[in-house]
N, C-alpha and C positions, 0 to 999 in steps of 0.2 A: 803272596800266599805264605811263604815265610812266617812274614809277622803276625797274619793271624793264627797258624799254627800256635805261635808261641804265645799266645795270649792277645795278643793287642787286638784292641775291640773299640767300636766307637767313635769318636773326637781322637783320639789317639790316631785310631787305622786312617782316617780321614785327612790328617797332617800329615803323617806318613806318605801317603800315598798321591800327596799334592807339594811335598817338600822336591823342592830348588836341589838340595841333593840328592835325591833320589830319584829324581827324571832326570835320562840325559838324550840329548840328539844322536841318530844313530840311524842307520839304515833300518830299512822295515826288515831285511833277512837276518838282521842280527836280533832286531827283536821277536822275530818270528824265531830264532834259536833258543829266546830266552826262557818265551813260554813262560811255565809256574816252576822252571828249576831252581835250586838254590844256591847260593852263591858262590860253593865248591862245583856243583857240578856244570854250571857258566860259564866260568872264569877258566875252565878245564879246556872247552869248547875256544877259546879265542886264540889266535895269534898270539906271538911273545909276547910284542909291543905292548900289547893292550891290555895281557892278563893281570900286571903288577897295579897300574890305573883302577881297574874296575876290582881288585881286590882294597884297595887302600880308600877309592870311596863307598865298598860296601860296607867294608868296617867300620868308618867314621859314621853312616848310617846308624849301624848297629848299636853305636857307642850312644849316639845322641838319645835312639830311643829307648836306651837299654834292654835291648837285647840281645839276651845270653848268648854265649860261644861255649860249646862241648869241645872238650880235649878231642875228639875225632875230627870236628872241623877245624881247628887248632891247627891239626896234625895234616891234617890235607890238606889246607891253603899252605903249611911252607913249604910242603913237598912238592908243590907245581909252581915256588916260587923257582926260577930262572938262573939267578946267580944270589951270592952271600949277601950282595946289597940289598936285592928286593926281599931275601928273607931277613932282614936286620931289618927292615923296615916294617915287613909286614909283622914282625915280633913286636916291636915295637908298640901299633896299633892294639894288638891283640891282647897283650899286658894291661892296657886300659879297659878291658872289656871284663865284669865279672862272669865268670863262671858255674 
């Protein structure tokens, strides 16, 4: 839902939505958690463990298909990053993402 928000339409939304990173194996209740949210409001929703995972390959997502990151979601993936590491990390990711 995301992506077509942001534009992508098509052969785009298509590969998107059939790409190897962007499907993962997972319980049906976590994907029934997921619904049409987005990737802040998700990521908010899981366990420690698994928030810094599922932020670092929504980004890589994001990045591949080029799509945009708002300084607010910037701002709200490091702030439910865990410790200094997963926010150095998830800065990291997000530096490659335009704006």
């Amino acid at each position: 839902k995301l992506a077509h928000c942001l534009g992508v339409d098509g052969e785009s939304l298509r590969d998107l939505a059939n790409d190897k990173r962007n499907l993962k194996f997972t319980y049906w209740r976590t994907n029934r958690i997921k619904g049409a949210k987005g990737l802040f409001e998700f990521a908010s929703t899981l366990p420690d463990e698994m928030r810094e995972r599922v932020i670092i390959d929504g980004l890589e997502v994001m990045e591949a298909y080029e799509l945009p990151i708002d300084k607010n979601l910037r701002r709200s993936l490091l702030s439910i990053a865990r410790s200094q590491t997963d926010r150095l990390k998830i800065k990291s990711k997000i530096s490659k993402i335009s704006y």
